[in-house]
N, C-alpha and C positions, 0 to 999 in steps of 0.2 A: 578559279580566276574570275576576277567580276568584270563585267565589261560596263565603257566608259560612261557617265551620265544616269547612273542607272542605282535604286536604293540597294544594299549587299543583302546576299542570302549565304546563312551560315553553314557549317555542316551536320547533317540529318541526326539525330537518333532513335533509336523505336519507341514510339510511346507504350503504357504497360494501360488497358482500357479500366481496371476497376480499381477501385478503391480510393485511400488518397494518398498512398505509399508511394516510393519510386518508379519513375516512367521507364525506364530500362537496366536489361543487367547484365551488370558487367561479371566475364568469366574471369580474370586474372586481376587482384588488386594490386595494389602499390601500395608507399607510406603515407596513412593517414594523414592528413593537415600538410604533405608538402607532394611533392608529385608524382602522379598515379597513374603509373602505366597500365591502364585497363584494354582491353577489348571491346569495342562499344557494337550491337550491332546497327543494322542500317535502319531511315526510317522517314519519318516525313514531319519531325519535330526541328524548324527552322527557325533562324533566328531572323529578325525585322529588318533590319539594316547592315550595309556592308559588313564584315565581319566584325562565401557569404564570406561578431567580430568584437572582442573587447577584450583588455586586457585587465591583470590580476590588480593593477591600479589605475581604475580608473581617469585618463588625462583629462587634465584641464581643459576645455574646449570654450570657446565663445559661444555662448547659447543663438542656437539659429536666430536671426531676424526675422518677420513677420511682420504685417500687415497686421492692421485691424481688423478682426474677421468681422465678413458681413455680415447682415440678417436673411437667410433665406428661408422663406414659408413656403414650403414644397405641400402641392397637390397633385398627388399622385393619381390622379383624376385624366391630367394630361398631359405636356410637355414642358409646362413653365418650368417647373424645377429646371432643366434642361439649360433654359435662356439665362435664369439667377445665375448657374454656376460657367456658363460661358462667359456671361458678362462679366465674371469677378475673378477667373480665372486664367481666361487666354492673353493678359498683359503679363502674366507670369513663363508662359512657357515662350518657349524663341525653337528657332529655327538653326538648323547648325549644315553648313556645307563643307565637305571634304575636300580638298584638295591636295595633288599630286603630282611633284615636276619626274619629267621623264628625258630624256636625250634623245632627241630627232634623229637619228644617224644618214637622212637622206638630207636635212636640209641643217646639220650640224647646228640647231640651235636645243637650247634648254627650254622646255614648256611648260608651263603651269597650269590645270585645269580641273575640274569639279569630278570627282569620280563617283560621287553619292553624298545620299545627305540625311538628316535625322532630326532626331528633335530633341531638349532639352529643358530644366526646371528651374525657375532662379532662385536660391533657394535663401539667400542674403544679400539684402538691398547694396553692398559695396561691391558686386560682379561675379560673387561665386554661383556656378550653375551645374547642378547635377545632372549627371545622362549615365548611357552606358557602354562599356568601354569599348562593344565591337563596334558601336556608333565612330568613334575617333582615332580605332586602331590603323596604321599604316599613313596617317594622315601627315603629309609634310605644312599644311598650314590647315587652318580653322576659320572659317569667316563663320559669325553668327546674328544672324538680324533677328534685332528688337524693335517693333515695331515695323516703322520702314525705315531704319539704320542699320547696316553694317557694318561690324567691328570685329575686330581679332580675336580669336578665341587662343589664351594661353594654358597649354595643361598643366593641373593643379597637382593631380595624382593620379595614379590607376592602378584598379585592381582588377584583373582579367580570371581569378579566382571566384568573387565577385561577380564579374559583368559591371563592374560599376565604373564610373571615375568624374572625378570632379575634373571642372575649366573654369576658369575666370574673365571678363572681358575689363578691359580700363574704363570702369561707369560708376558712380554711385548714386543712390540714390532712385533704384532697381527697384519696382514692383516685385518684392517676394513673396512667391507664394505660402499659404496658411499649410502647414502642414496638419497631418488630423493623426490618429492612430489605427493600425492595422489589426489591431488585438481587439478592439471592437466590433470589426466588419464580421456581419452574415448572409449565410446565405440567402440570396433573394430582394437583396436591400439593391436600389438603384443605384447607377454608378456611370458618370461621363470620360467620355477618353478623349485626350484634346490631345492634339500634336500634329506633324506636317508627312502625311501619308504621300509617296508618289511627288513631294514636294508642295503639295498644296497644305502649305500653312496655315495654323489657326484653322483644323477641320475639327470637328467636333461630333460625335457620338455615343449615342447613350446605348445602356445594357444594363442588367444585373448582376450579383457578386454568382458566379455559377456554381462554384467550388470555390472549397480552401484548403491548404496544405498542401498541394500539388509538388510533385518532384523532379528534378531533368536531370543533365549532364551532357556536357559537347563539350567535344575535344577543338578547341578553338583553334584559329592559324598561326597562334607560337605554341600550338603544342606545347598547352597547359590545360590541362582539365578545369571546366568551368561547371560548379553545382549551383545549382538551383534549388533552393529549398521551400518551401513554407510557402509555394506561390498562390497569388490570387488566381483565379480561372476568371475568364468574362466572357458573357455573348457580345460584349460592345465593339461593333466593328475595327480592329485593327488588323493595320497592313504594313507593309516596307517602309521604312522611314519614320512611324509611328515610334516608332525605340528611342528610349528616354524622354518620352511623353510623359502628362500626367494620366493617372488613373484616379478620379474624384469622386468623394460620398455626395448624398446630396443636398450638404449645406458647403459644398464649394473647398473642400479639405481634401487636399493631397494625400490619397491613401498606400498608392502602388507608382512604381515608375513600368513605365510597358516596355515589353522586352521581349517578347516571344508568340507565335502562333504557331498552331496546330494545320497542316496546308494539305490537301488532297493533292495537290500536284509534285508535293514532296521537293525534291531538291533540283527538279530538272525546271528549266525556262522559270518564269515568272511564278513567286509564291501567288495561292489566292486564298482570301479571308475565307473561312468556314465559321465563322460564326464559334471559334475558341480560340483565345488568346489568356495571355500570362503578364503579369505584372510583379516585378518583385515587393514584398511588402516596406511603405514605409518606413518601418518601426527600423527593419534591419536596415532600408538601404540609408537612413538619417545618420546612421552607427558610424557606420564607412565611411560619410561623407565627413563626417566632424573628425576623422583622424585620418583620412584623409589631407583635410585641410591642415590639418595640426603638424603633421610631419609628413603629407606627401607618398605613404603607405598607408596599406593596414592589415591587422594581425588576425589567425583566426587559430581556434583552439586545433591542437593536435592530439592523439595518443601514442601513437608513434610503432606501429605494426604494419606490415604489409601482410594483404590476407590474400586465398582465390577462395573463391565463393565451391561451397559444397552443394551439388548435386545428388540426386538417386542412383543414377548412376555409377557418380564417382563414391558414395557410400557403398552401395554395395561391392561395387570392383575392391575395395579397400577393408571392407568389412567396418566402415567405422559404424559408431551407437548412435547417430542422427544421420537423417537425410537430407537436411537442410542443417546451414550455416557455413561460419568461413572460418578457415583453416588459416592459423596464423604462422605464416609461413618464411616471417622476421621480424624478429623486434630488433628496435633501434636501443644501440647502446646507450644507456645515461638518459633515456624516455620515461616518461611517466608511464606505461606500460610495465618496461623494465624492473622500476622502480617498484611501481606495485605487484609485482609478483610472475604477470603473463609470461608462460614460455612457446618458445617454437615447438610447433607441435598441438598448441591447443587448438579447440574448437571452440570462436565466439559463438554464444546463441542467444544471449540478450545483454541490451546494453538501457541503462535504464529504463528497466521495467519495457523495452520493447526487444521485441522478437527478432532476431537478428538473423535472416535464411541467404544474406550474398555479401558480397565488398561493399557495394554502395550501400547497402543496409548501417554497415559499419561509420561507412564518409558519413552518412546524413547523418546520424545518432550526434558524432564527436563533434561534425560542422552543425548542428543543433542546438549545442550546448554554449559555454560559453569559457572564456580560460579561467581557469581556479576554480572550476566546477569539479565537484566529485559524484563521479557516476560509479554506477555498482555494475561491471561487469561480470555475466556469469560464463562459466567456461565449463565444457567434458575436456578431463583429461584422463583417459586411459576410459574405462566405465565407470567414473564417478562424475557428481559434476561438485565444482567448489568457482567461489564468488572474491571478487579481489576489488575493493574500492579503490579508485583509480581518478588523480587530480590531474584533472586535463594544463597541460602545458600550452606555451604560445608557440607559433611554428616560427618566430621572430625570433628563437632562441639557435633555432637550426639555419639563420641565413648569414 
């Protein structure tokens, strides 16, 4: 429960300290690409504010709007880069307030008031604005100020899948930001985080790219599992309400939307910066946004198994031939799965050329990929092992 006035914190999961694999793991899976009843354990991976996608034909979309990009001549010497990409950036991001009516039952009136608030990306000069969706979940209105204007923020779409979701305000004519590419960034390259931390709009800070590939998962407040894949890591200070801010290279390009931080203080009282945060990558969350816009959803590849992740343990109690991976423990009828051959009973242990040792192993591989992708699943079944190419379906097919 969040109390009033106040940016949301989400619920915890355990980070996993090495590698760039998945940050926690889940002991019981669910069905791939649609909803996965895991076991998450506890941890102090929070999310910023109040509480991944294409399909087999490509849709039409209106190519994003954009701005002229600037010129910025960074010297990395001192801070100016810093000031270029403030200057050219923060008429893009706004500020986004929640609001929430509730029923007085002492003084029998209906109330309406701010219960937190975030931040968001303009991403097309005629009012659409990218954020993310724990930013605007439970929201009965949207005020979002541009500038020193406030206006109504209408939702576009959402995907709590994702973490994502578009809004729109009645404006054209929008400072949209430049968007850059995620598939470029490395590690070590500078990077500014602009958004409204604590409410204080247009704050602005810089860091380096600290990691990439990063992984999560939280069980959000409709009780939908929300993955995190592919994320950016950053030392650049972000805090509560920072969520659905920009994450920018430094010639002033939109590379990440920020969404997440790593908190010593975990889930209790007030998150605090540690100097690691998360941003989902441009590349993916642009996907979302444009079919988002398009129809309002968005789809993400499925294969269509429910596994629980294999232990040492449960190998040995069981005697199976691996100690690691996950026991597919249903496939869905008329799945690609299905179709390609997997039975109940296998053991996944890799799924395109990567090493597959739990459930989420599984989620991230399929949610990784893309629909009408074909990946090469390897399986033991019995003490052999055999491989079944497998075309990943859309989970649009299943709703």
């Amino acid at each position: 429960m969040e109390e009033l006035d106040q940016t949301h914190a989400a619920p915890a999961v355990a980070p996993r300290t090495s590698g760039c694999g998945p940050f926690v793991l889940v002991v019981a899976g669910a069905l791939i690409g649609g909803a996965i009843a895991a076991a998450l354990m506890g941890g102090a991976f929070l999310l910023l504010f109040g509480v991944p996608v294409s399909t087999d034909a490509e849709p039409s979309v209106e190519p994003t709007a954009t701005p002229e990009p600037a010129s910025i001549d960074v010297d990395f010497g001192d801070a100016a880069f810093a000031e270029a990409v403030a200057l050219k950036v923060t008429p893009s991001v706004v500020s986004i307030a929640v609001e929430q009516t509730a029923f007085d039952p002492f003084t029998g009136r209906t109330l309406t008031g701010q219960v937190a608030s975030g931040s968001g990306v303009i991403i097309r000069a005629d009012g659409h604005i990218l954020t993310n969706d724990h930013v605007i979940a439970g929201a009965d209105r949207l005020v979002v100020t541009i500038g020193v204007e406030d206006l109504v923020g209408t939702v576009v779409g959402r995907d709590p899948s994702s973490d994502l979701a578009v809004i729109s305000v009645e404006r054209s004519g929008l400072p949209a930001a430049e968007l850059g590419s995620s598939a470029d960034l490395r590690v070590g390259q500078p990077v500014v985080a602009i958004g409204s931390p604590f409410g204080l709009d247009k704050t602005v800070t810089t860091g380096i790219v600290s990691a990439l590939g990063r992984t999560s998962y939280v069980e959000g407040a409709e009780a939908q599992l929300t993955a995190y894949t592919s994320l950016i890591q950053t030392d650049a200070a972000i805090n509560p309400g920072n969520s659905g801010g920009a994450l920018c290279d430094a010639a002033g390009r939109v590379v990440g939307i920020n969404t997440l931080i790593q908190s010593p203080s975990g889930s209790v009282g007030a998150p605090q910066s540690a100097g690691i945060g998360f941003a989902i990558p441009i590349d993916y969350a642009r996907t979302i946004a444009d079919e988002l816009i398009l129809t309002g959803r968005a789809t993400h590849p499925y294969m269509g198994v429910s596994t629980v992740t294999i232990t040492r343990s449960i190998a040995a109690q069981y005697g199976l031939p691996v100690d690691a991976g996950a026991f597919v423990q249903l496939v869905q009828p008329g799945s690609p799965a299905e179709t390609a051959g997997i039975e109940r009973g296998d053991i996944i242990v890799t799924i395109a050329g990567t090493d597959i040792r739990s459930t989420e192993d599984v989620f991230t591989s399929v949610r990784g990929s893309q629909v009408g992708d074909s990946v090469e699943v390897v399986v033991y079944r019995g003490e052999s092992t055999e491989t079944f190419p497998v075309t990943l379906g859309s989970d649009a097919d299943r709703r």
